[in-house]
DRENPA-3360 file (N, C-alpha, C; in nm, 2 decimals, always signed):
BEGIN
1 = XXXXXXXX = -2.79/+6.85/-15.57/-2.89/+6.80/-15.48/-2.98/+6.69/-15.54 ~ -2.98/+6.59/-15.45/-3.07/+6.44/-15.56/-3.23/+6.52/-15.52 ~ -3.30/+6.46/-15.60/-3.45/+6.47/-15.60/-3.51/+6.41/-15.46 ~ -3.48/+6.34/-15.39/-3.51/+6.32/-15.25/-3.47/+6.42/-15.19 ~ -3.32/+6.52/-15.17/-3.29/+6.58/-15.08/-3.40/+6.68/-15.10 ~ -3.47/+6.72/-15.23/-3.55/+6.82/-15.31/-3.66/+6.81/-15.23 ~ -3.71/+6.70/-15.19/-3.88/+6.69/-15.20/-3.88/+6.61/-15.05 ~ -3.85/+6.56/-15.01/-3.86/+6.43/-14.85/-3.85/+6.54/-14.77;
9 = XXXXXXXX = -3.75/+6.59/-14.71/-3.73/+6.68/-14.61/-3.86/+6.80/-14.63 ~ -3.87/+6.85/-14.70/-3.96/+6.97/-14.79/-4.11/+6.90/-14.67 ~ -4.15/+6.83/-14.81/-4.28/+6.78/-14.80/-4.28/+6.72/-14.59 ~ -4.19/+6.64/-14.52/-4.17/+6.64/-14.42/-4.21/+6.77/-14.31 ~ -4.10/+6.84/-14.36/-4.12/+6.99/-14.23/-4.28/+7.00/-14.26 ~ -4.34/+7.04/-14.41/-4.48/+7.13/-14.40/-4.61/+7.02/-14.34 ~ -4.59/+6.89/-14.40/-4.69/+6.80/-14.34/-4.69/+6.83/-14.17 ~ -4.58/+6.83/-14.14/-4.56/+6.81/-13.99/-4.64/+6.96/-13.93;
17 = XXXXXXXX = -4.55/+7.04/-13.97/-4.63/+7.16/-13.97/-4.76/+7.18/-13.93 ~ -4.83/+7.14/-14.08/-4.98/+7.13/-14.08/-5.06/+7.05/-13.96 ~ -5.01/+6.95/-13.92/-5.09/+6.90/-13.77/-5.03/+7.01/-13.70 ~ -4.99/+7.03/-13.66/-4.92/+7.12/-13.55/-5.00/+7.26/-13.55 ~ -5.06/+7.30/-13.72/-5.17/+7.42/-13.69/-5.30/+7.36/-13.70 ~ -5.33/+7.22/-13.70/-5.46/+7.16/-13.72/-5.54/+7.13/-13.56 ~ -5.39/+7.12/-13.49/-5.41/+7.11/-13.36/-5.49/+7.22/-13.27 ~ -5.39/+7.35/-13.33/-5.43/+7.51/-13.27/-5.54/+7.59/-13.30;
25 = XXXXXXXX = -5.60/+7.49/-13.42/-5.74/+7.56/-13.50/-5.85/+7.44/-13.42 ~ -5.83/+7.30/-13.37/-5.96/+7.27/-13.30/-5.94/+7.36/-13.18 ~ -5.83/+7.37/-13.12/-5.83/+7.38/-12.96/-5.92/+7.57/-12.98 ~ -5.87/+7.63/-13.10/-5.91/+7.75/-13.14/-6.09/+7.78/-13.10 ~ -6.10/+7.67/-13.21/-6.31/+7.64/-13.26/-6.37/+7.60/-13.10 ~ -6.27/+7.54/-13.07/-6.33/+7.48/-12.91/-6.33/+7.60/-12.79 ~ -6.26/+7.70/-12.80/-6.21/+7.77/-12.69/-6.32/+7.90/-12.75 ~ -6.35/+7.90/-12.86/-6.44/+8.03/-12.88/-6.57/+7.98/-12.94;
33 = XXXXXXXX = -6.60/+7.87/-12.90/-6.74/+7.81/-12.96/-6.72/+7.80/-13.08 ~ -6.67/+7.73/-13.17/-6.67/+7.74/-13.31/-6.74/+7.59/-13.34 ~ -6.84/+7.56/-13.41/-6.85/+7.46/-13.46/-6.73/+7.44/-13.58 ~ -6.64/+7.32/-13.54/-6.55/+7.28/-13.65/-6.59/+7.27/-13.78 ~ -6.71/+7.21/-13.83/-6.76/+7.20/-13.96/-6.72/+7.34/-14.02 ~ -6.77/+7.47/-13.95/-6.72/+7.59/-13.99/-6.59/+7.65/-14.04 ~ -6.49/+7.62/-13.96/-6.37/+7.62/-14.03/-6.30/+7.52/-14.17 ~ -6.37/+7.43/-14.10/-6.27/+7.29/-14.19/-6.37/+7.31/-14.35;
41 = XXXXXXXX = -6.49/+7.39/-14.32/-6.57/+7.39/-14.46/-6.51/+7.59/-14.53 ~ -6.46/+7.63/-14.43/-6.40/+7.79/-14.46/-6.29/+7.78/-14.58 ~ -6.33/+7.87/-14.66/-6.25/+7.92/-14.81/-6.21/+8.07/-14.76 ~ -6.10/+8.08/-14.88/-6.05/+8.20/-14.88/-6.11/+8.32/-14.94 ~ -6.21/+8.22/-15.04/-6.27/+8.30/-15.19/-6.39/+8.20/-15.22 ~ -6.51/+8.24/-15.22/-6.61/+8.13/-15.29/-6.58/+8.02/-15.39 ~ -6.49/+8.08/-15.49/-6.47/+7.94/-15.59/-6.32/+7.87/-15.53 ~ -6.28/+7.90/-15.44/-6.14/+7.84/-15.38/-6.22/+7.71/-15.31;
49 = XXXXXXXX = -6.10/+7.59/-15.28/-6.15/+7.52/-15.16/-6.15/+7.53/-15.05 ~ -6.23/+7.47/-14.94/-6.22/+7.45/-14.83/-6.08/+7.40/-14.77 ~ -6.05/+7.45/-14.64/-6.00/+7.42/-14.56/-5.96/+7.28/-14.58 ~ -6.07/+7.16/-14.57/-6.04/+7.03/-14.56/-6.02/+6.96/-14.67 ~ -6.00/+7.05/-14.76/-5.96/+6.99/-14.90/-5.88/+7.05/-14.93 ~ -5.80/+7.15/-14.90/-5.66/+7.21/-14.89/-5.54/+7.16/-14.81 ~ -5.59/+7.04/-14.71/-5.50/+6.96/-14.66/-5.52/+6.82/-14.67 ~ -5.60/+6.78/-14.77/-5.61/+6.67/-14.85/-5.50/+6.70/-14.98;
57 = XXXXXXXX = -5.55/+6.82/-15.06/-5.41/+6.82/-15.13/-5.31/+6.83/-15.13 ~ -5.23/+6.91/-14.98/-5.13/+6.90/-14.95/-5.06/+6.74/-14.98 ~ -5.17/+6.64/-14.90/-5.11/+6.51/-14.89/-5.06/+6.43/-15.00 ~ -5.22/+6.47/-15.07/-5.21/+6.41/-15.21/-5.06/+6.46/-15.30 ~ -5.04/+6.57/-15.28/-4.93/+6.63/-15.36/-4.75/+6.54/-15.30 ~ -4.77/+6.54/-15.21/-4.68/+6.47/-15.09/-4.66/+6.36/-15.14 ~ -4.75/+6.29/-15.11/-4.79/+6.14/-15.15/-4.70/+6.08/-15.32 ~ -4.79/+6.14/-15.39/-4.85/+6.09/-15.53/-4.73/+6.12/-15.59;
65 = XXXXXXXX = -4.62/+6.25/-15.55/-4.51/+6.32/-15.61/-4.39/+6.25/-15.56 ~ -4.42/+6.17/-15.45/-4.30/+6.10/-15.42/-4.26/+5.93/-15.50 ~ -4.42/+5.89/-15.51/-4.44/+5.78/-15.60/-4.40/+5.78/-15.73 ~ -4.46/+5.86/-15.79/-4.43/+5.91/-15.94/-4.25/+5.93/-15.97 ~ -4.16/+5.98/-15.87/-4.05/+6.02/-15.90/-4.00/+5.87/-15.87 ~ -4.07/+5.78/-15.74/-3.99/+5.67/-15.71/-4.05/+5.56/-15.81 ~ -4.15/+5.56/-15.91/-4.21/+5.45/-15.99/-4.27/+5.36/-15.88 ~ -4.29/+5.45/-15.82/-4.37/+5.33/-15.71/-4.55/+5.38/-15.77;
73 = XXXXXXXX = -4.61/+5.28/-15.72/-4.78/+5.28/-15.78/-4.80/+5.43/-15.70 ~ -4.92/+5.52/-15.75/-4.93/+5.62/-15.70/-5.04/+5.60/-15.57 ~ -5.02/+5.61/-15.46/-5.18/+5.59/-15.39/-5.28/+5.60/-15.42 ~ -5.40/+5.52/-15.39/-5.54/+5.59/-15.42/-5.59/+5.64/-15.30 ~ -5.63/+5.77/-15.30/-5.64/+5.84/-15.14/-5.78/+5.91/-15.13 ~ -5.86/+5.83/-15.10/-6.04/+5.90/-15.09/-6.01/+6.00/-15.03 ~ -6.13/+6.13/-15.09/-6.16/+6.22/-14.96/-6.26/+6.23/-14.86 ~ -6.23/+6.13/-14.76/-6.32/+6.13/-14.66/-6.36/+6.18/-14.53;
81 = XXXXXXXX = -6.23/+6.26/-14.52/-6.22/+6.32/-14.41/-6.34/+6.45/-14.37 ~ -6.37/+6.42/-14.25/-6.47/+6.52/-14.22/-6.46/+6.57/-14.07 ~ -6.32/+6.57/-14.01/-6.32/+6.58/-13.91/-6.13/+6.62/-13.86 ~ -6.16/+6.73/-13.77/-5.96/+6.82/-13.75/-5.91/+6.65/-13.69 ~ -5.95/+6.55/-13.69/-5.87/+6.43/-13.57/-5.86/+6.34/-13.72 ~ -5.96/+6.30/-13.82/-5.94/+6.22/-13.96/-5.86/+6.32/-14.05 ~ -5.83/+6.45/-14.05/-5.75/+6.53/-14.10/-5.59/+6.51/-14.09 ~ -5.56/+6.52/-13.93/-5.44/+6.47/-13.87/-5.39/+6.33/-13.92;
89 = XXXXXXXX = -5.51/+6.23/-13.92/-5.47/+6.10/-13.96/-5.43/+6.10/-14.12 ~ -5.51/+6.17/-14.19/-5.45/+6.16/-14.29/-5.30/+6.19/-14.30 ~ -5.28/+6.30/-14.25/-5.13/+6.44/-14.25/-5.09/+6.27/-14.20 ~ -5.09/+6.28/-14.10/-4.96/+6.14/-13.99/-4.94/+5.99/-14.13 ~ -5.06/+5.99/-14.20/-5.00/+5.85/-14.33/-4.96/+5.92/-14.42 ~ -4.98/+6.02/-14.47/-4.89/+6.10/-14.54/-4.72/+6.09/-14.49 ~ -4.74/+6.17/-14.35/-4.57/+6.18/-14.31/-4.57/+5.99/-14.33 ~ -4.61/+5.92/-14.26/-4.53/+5.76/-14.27/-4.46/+5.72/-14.39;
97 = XXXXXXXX = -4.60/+5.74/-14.47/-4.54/+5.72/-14.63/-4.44/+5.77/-14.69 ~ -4.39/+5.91/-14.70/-4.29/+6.00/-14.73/-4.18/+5.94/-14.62 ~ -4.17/+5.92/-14.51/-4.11/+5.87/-14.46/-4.02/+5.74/-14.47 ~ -4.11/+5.68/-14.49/-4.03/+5.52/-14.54/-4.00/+5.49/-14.66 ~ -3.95/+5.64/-14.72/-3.89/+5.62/-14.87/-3.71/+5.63/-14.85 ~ -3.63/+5.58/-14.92/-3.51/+5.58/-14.89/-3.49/+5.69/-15.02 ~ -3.36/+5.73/-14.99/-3.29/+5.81/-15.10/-3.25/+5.74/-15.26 ~ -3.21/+5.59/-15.24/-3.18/+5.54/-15.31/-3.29/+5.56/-15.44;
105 = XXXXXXXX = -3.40/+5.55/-15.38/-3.56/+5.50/-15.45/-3.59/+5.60/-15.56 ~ -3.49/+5.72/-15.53/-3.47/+5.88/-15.62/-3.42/+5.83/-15.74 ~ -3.32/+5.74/-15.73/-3.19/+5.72/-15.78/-3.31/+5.75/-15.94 ~ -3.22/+5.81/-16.05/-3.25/+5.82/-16.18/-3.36/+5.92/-16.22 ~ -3.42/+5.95/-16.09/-3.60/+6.06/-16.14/-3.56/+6.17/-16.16 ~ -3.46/+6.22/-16.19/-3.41/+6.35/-16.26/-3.45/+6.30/-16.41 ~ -3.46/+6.27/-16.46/-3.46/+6.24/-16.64/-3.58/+6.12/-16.62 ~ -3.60/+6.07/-16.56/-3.73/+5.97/-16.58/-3.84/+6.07/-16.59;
113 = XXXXXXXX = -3.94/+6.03/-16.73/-4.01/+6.08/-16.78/-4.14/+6.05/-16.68 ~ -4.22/+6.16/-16.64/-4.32/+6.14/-16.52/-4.43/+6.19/-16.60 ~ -4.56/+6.14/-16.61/-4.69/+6.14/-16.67/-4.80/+6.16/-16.53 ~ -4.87/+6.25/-16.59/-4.98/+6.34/-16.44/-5.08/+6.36/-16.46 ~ -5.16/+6.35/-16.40/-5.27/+6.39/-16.48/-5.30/+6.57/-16.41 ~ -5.34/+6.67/-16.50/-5.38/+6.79/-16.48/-5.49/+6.85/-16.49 ~ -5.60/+6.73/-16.50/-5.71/+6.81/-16.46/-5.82/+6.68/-16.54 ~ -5.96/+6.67/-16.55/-6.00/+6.53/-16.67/-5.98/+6.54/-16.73;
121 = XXXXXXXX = -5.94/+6.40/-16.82/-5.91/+6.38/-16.94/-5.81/+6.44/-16.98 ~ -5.69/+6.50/-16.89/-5.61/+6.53/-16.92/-5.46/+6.53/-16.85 ~ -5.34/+6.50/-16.91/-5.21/+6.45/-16.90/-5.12/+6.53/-16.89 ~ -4.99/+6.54/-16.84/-4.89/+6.60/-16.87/-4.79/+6.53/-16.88 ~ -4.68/+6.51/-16.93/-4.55/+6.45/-16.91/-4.42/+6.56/-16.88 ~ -4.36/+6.55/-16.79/-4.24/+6.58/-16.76/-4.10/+6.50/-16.71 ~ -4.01/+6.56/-16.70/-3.88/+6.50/-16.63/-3.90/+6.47/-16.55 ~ -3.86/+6.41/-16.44/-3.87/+6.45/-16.32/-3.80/+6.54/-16.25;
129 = XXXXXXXX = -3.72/+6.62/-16.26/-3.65/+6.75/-16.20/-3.78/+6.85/-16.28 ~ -3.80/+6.86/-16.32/-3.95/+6.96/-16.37/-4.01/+6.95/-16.32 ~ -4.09/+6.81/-16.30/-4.21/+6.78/-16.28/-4.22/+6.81/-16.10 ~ -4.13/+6.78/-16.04/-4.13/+6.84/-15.90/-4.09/+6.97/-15.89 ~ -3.99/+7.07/-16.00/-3.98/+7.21/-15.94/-4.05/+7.33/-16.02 ~ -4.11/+7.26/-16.09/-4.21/+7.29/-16.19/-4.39/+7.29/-16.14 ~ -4.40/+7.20/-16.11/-4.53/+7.16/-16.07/-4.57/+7.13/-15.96 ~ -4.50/+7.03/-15.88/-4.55/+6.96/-15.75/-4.52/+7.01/-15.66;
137 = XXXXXXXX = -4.41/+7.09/-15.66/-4.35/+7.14/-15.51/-4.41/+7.31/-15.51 ~ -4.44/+7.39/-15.61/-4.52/+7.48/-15.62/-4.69/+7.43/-15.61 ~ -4.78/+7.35/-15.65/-4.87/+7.27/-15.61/-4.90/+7.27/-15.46 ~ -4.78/+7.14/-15.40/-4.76/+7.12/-15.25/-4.80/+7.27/-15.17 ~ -4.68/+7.38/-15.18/-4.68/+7.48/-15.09/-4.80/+7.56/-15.13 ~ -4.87/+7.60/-15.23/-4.97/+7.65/-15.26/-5.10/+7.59/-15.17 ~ -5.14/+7.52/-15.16/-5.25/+7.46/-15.09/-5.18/+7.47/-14.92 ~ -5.09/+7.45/-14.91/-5.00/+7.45/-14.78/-5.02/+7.60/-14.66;
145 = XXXXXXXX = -4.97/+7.67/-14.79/-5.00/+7.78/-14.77/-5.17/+7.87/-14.78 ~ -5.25/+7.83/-14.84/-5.36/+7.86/-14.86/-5.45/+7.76/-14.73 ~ -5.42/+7.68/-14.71/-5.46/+7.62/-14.57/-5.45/+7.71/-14.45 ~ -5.32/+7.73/-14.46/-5.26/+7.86/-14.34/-5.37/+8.01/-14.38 ~ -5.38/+8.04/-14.48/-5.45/+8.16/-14.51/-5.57/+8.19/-14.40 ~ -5.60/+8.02/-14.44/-5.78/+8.01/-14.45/-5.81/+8.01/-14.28 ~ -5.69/+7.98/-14.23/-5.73/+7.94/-14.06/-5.71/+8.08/-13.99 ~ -5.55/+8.17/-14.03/-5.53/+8.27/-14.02/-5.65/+8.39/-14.02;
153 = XXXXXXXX = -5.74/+8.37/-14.14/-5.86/+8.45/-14.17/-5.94/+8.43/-14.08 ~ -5.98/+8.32/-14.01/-6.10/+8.29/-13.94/-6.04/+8.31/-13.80 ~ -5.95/+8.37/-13.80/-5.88/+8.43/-13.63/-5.80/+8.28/-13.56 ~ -5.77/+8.18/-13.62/-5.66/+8.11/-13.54/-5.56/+8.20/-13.53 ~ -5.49/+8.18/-13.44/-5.34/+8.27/-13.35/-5.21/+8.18/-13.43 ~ -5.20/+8.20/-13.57/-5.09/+8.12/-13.60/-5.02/+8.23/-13.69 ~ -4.87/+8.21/-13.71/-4.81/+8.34/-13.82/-4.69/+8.17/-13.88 ~ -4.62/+8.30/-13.90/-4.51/+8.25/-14.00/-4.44/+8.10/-13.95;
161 = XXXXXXX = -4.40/+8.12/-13.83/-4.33/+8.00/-13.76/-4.40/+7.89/-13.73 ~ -4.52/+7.88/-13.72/-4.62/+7.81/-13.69/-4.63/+7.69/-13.87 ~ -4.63/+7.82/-13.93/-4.66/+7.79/-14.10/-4.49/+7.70/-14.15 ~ -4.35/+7.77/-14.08/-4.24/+7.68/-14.15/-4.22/+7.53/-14.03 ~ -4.30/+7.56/-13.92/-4.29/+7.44/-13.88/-4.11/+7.43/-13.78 ~ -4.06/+7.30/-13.74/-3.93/+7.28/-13.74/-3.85/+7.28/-13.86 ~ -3.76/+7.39/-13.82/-3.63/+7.38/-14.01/-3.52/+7.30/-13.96;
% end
């Protein structure tokens, strides 16, 4: 399996996904008085992140992991979002981006050496078959999944199929 069939489709279904429960969590906040700020600022745990920075990283993992394996520049992606409609916008340039990568673009990122940053001042280098089943694609669904947690907790009506999206 090339490193695109690994990561394009993947990252695809859950982005998609994610609007699809981003949708069900305003219509949610709306239908029971919820001020949005309250969810989109809701953690699972005090030192965890918020909601709206759990689907910021989704993107960013999406994004930056498809660049890195295709040697394309990595995006620079502010976090500006403050709102379930600039949330979606982001998710929707995410999917475009991941989208308008061809397979070819993979060609060689199994053994091309990928450099990361893991935290300040600090680097990692991997392969790239590592570096996405190693890091990025556990990364990706962690926040993916912890996004789902966070909405699940605060009583959105979403389960498992809601969370795999279209397979």
């Amino acid at each position: 399996m090339s490193l695109y069939e690994a990561s394009v489709p993947a990252f695809l279904q859950i982005l998609n996904s994610l609007s699809a429960i981003l949708t069900k969590a305003e219509a949610h906040a709306e239908a029971k008085k919820i001020q949005p700020d309250v969810l989109l600022g809701a953690r699972l745990f005090p030192d965890m992140l918020p909601l709206s920075r759990q689907i910021q990283m989704v993107c960013d993992f999406a994004m930056k992991t498809c660049a890195r394996l295709t040697g394309n520049e990595v995006p620079s992606t502010p976090d500006t979002e403050k709102t379930f409609e600039e949330l979606k916008q982001r998710l929707a340039k995410a999917i475009d981006y991941v989208k308008a990568l061809k397979p070819a673009q993979f060609d060689g990122a199994e053994t091309r050496e990928i450099s990361f940053p893991t935290g300040p001042g600090s680097t990692m280098t991997l392969k790239g078959q590592q570096y996405l089943s190693h890091f990025a694609l556990p990364n990706f669904y962690f926040h993916a999944a912890t996004a789902h947690g966070i909405l699940r907790k605060n009583g959105v009506e979403i389960g498992k199929r809601d969370f795999l999206g279209a397979v």
